[in-house]
N, C-alpha and C positions, 0 to 999 in steps of 0.2 A: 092417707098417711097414718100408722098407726107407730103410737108409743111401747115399746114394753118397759116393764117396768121390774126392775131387776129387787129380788130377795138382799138385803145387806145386814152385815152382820158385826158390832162394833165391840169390842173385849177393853178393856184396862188390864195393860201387864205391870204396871210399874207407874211411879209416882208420875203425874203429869203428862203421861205416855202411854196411846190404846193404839191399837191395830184396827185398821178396818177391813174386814174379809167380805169380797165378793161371792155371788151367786156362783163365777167362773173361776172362783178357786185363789184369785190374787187378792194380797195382803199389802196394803199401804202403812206404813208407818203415820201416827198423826201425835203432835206435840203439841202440848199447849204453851201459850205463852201466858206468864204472869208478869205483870209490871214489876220495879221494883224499887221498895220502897225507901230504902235508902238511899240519899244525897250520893250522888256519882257510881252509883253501883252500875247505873246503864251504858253509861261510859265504858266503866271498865271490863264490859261483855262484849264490846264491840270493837275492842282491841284484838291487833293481830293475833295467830294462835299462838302460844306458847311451844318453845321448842325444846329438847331434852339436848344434854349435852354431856359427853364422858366426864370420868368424872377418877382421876388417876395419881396418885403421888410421884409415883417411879413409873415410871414407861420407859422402854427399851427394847427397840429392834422388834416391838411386835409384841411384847409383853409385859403386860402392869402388875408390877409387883406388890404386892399387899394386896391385891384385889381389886377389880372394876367395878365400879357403880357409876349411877347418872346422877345428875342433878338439873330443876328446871330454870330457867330464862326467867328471871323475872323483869320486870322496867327496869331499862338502861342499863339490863345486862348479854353478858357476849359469851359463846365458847369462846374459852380463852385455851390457846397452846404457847408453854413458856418451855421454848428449847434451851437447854444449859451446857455452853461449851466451856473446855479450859483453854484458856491462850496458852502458849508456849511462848519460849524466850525470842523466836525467831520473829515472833506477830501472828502466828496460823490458829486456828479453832478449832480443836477437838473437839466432836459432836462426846456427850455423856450422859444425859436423860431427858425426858421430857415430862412436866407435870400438865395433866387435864384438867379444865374445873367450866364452872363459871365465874363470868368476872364483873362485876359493876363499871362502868365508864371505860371499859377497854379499849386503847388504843396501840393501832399496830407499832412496835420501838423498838429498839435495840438499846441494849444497855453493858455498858462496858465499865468493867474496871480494871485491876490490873493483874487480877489471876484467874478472871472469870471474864467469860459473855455470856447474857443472857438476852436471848431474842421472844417477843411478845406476838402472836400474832393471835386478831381475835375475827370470830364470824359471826353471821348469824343469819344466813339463809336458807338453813336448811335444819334439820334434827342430826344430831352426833356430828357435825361438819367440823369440829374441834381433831380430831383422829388423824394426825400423818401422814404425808402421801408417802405409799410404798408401803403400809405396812398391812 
């Protein structure tokens, strides 16, 4: 039985972070771990991943007026989508905008008065899952 024993070749690209390249040409990613030194810092790397979420004042039918951007999830927060109807005098809901964001303590609501509704819904399963069906 004989061993070969392969050439290896180990580089640092980047802080905490080398590559290790084989004789046959493949490149392993290798990272190191540092403890850390702060009171619940470990903790809170070992939290789910954080997710991005639109991020809109005006939206309508497909387009955010003033500009789109995102913002992130942080603890105990949700994409939040606040749809904004106007009642009519009959009791019906005219759909009128929608604002994106994230939201702290989000929960799904309706909110009624009496020349407005506003409906709350919030997610957080996914990245952008705040975004409208249909648009």
């Amino acid at each position: 039985m004989q061993l070969h024993q392969k050439k290896h070749k180990t580089q640092r690209t980047e802080k905490n972070s080398m590559h290790h390249i084989c004789q046959n040409g493949t490149i392993t990613a290798l990272t190191k771990f540092e403890p850390h030194e702060q009171k619940g810092e470990l903790r809170n790397s070992l939290r789910a991943p954080e997710y991005q979420c639109y991020k809109c004042e005006r939206y309508h039918l497909g387009f955010c007026y003033g500009g789109m951007s995102s913002c992130k999830m942080k603890f105990r927060q949700s994409c939040a989508t606040e749809n904004f109807y106007i009642l009519t005098k009959t009791g019906k809901s005219l759909y009128h905008f929608t604002k994106l964001s994230c939201m702290t303590n989000c929960e799904d609501i309706n909110f009624f008065g009496y020349e407005r509704r506003r409906e709350l819904i919030c997610c957080t399963h996914s990245n952008y899952c705040n975004l409208p069906l249909g648009s």
